[in-house]
VEXMIKE-58793 format. One record per residue (C-alpha): chain; residue number from 1; x, y, z; residue in three letters. Coordinates in steps of 0.2 Angstrom, whole numbers, always signed. Example, Ala and Ser with C-alpha at 12.3 -4.5 7.8 and 13.67 -1.06 7.14 Angstrom:
> A:1:+62:-22:+39:Ala .
> A:2:+68:-5:+36:Ser .
REM end
This chain:
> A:1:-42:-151:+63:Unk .
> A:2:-37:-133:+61:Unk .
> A:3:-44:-125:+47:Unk .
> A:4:-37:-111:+36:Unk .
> A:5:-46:-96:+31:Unk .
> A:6:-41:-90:+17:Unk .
> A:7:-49:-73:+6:Unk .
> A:8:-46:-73:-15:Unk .
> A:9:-47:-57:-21:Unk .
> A:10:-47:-53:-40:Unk .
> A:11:-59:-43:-49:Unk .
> A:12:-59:-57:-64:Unk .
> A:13:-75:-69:-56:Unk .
> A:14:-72:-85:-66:Unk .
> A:15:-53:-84:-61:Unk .
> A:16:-58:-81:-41:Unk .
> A:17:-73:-92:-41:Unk .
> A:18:-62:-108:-49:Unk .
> A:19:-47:-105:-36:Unk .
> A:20:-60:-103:-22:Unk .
> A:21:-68:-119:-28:Unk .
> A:22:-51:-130:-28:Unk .
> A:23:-46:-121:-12:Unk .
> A:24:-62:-128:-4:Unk .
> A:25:-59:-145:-10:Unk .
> A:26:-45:-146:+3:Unk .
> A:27:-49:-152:+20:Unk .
> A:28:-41:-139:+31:Unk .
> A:29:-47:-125:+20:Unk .
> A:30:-62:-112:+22:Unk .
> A:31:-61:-101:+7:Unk .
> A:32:-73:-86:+1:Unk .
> A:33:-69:-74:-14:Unk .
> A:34:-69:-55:-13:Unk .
> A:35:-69:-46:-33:Unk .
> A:36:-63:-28:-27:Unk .
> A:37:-52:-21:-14:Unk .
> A:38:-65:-12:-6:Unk .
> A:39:-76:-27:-5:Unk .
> A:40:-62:-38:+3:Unk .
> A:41:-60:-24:+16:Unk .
> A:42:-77:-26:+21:Unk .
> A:43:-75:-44:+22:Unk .
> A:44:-61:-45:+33:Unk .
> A:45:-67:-33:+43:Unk .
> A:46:-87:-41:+46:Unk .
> A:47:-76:-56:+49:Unk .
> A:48:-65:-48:+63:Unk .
> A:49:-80:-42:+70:Unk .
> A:50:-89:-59:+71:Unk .
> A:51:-74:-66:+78:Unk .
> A:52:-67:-78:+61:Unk .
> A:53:-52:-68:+57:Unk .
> A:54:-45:-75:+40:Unk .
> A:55:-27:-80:+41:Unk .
> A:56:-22:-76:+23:Unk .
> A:57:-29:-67:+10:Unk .
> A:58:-23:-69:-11:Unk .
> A:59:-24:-56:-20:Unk .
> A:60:-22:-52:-37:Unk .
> A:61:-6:-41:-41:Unk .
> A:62:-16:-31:-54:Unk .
> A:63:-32:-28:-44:Unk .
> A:64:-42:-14:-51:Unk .
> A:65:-33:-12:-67:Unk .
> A:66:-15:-12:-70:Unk .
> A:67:-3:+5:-62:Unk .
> A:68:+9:+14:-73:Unk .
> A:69:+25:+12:-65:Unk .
> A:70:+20:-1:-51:Unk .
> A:71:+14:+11:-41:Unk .
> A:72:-2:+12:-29:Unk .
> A:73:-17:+19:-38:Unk .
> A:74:-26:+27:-22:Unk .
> A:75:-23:+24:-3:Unk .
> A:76:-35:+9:+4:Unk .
> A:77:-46:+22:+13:Unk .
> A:78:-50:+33:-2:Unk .
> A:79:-57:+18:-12:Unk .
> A:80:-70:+16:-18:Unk .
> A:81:-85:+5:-21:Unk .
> A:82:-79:+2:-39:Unk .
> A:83:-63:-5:-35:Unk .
> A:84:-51:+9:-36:Unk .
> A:85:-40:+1:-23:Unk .
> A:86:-25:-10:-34:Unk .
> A:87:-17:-27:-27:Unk .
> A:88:-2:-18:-18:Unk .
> A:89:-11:-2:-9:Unk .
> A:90:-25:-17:-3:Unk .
> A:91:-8:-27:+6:Unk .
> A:92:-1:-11:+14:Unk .
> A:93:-18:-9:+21:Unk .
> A:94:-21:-25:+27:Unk .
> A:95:-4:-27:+33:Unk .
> A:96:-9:-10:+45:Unk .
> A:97:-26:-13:+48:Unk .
> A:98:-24:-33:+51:Unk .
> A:99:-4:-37:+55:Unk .
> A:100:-7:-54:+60:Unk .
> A:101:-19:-58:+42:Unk .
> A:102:-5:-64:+29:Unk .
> A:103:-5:-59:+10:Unk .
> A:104:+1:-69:-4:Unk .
> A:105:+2:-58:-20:Unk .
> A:106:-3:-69:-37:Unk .
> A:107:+2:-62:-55:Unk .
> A:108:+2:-65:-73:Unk .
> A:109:+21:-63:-76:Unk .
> A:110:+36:-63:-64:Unk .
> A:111:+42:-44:-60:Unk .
> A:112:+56:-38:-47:Unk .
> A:113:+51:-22:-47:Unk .
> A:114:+31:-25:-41:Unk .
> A:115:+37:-40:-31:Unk .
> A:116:+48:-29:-21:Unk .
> A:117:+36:-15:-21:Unk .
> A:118:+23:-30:-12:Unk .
> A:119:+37:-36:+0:Unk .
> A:120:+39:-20:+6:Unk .
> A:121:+21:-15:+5:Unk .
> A:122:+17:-32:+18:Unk .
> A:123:+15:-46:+6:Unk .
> A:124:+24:-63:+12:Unk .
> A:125:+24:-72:-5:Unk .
> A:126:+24:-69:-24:Unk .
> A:127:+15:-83:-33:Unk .
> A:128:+12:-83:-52:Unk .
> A:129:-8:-86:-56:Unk .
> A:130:-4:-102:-67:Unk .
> A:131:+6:-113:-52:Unk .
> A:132:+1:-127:-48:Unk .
> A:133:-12:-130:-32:Unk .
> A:134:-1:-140:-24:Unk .
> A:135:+13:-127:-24:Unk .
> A:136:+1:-113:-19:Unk .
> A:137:-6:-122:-6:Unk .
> A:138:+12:-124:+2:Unk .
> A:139:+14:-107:-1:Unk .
> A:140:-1:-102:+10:Unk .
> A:141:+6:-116:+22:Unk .
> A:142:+24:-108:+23:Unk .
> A:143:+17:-91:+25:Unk .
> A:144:+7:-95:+41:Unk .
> A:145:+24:-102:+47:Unk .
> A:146:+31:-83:+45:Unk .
> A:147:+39:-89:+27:Unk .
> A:148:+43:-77:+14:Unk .
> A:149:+39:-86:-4:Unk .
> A:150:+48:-79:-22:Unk .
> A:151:+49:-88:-37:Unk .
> A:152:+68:-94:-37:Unk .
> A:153:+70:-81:-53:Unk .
> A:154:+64:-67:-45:Unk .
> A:155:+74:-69:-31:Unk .
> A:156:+90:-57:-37:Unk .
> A:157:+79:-47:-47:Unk .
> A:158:+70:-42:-30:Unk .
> A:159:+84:-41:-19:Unk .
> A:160:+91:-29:-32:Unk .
> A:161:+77:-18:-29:Unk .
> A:162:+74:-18:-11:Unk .
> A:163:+93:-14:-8:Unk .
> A:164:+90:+2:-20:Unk .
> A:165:+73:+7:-13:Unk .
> A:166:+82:+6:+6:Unk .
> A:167:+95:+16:-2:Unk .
> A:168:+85:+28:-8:Unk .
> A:169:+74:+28:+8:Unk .
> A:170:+91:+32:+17:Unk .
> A:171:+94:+47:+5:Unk .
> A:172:+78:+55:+7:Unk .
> A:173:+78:+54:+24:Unk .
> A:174:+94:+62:+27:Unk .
> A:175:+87:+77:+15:Unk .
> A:176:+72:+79:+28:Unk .
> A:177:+82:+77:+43:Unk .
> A:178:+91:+94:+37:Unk .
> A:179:+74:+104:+37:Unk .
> A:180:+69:+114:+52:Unk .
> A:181:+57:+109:+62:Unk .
> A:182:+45:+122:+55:Unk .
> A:183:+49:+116:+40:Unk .
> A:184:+45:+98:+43:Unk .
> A:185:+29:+104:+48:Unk .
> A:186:+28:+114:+33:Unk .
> A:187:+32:+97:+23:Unk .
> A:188:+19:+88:+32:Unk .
> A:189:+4:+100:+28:Unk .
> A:190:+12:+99:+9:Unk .
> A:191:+10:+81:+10:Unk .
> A:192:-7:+81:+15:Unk .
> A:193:-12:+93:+0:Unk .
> A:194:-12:+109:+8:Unk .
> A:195:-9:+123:+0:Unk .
> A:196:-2:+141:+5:Unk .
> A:197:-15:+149:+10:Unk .
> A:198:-23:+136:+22:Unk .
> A:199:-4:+130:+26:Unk .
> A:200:-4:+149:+32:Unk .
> A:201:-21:+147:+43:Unk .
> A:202:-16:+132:+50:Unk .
> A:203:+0:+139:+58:Unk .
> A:204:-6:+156:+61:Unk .
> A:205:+7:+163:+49:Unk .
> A:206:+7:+174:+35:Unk .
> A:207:+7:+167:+16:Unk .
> A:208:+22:+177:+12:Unk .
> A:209:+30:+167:+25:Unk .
> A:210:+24:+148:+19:Unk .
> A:211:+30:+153:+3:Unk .
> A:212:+46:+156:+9:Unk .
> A:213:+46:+140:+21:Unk .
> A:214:+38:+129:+4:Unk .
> A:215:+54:+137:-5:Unk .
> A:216:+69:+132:+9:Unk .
> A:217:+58:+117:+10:Unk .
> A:218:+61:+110:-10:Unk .
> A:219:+79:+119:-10:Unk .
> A:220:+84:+107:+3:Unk .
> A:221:+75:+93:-2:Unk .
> A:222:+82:+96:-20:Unk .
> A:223:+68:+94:-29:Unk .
> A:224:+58:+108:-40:Unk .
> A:225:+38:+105:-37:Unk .
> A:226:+27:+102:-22:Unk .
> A:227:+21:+84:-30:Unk .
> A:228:+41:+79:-30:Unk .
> A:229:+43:+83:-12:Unk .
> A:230:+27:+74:-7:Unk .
> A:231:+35:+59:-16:Unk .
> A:232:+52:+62:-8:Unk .
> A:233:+43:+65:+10:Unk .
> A:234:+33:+48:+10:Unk .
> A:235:+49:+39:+5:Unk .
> A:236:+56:+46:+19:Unk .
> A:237:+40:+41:+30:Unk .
> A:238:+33:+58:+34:Unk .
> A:239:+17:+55:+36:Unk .
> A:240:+3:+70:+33:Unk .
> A:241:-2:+84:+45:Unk .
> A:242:-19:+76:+55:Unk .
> A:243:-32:+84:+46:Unk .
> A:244:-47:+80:+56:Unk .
> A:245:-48:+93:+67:Unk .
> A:246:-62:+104:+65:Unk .
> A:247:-57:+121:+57:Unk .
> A:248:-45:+116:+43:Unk .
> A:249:-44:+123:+27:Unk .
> A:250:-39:+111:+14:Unk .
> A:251:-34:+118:-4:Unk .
> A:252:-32:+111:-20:Unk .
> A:253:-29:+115:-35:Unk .
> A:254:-29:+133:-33:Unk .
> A:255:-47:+131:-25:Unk .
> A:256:-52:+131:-6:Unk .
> A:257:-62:+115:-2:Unk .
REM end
């Protein structure tokens, strides 16, 4: 028999340790419970290393406390042992870290908005926390069979959103193509929180001249602040300046770190 591996993770313990419990009932089904994002990614990275990948992790939609606007709380690599990793940055993670593990998002009430946000994050299903078990367990079936799983009432909702976000994705990408390539890299320090003066040491130039790249930069993108063209960047999949190299000044804040 093939077995399934499958990861709960939800920060309330009685709620993860009952669905683990009925989930091990089943024959085909080897289940453990994570109560933090961080602690699931130590889990399903122990278990790649030892060779027992999970095939699908659930995790709960409001992990780590509930986000304003549906938004991630903090990347998955700046979380912490506490938990500061929410439900939807944990599946983008996953999804790059681990392509072939799927994720199945479970909530307290239906919403388009975070159920798109979790589609487009990775997730391959949208599951409300008081289904049934048999209708979760075909779920986590369908999804190892590349099936995509919405509620039937969500499903106009969420395709309502998905087709804005792609159009919005599409605009801001069209604002970026129109930057220099000086000023993309400009962009890209600026995403990765750099400020003028270590934009200016990083590309041997002078600050009077990153200001003046910064300015073209939001006058293009149309946008008034640094944090809105961070936004509009990462819509528009610019990822950040690489960081790592020995050197760098980083500045936040008004302060060098």
């Amino acid at each position: 028999m093939v077995r399934i591996r499958v990861l709960v993770v939800d920060d309330h313990r009685i709620f993860a340790e009952s669905l683990a419990a009925a989930l091990a009932a089943e024959p085909d089904v080897d289940v453990s419970a994570a109560g933090s994002g961080p602690a699931a990614l130590r889990s399903l990275e122990r278990a790649a290393a030892e060779g027992r990948r999970f095939d699908v992790l659930l995790v709960d939609a409001d992990l780590g406390g509930t986000v304003p606007g549906g938004r991630a709380a903090v990347p998955v690599q700046e979380g912490n042992q506490d938990g500061l990793v929410d439900g939807i940055s944990l599946v983008a993670g996953v999804r790059s870290a681990q392509p072939a593990v799927r994720t199945v998002v479970l909530a307290e009430k239906d919403d388009p908005r975070r159920a798109a946000l979790a589609l487009g994050a990775g997730a391959s299903g949208w599951v409300a926390k008081d289904c049934s078990l048999s209708r979760l367990l075909t779920v986590i079936r369908g999804v190892l069979r590349d099936e995509t799983h919405l509620p039937p009432a969500l499903l106009t909702g969420v395709l309502r959103e998905l087709t804005a976000a792609r159009k919005h994705r599409t605009e801001s990408e069209r604002l970026v193509e129109s930057l220099t390539p000086r000023e993309r890299e400009v962009l890209r320090c600026m995403v990765a929180g750099l400020g003028r003066k270590a934009v200016a040491e990083r590309l041997f130039l002078s600050p009077h001249t990153v200001r003046t790249h910064m300015q073209n930069v939001l006058g293009k993108l149309g946008v008034h602040s640094t944090l809105a063209a961070v936004a509009l960047a990462r819509r528009a999949g610019v990822g950040p300046v690489d960081l790592a190299s020995a050197g760098d000044v980083v500045e936040r804040g008004g302060q060098l770190a």
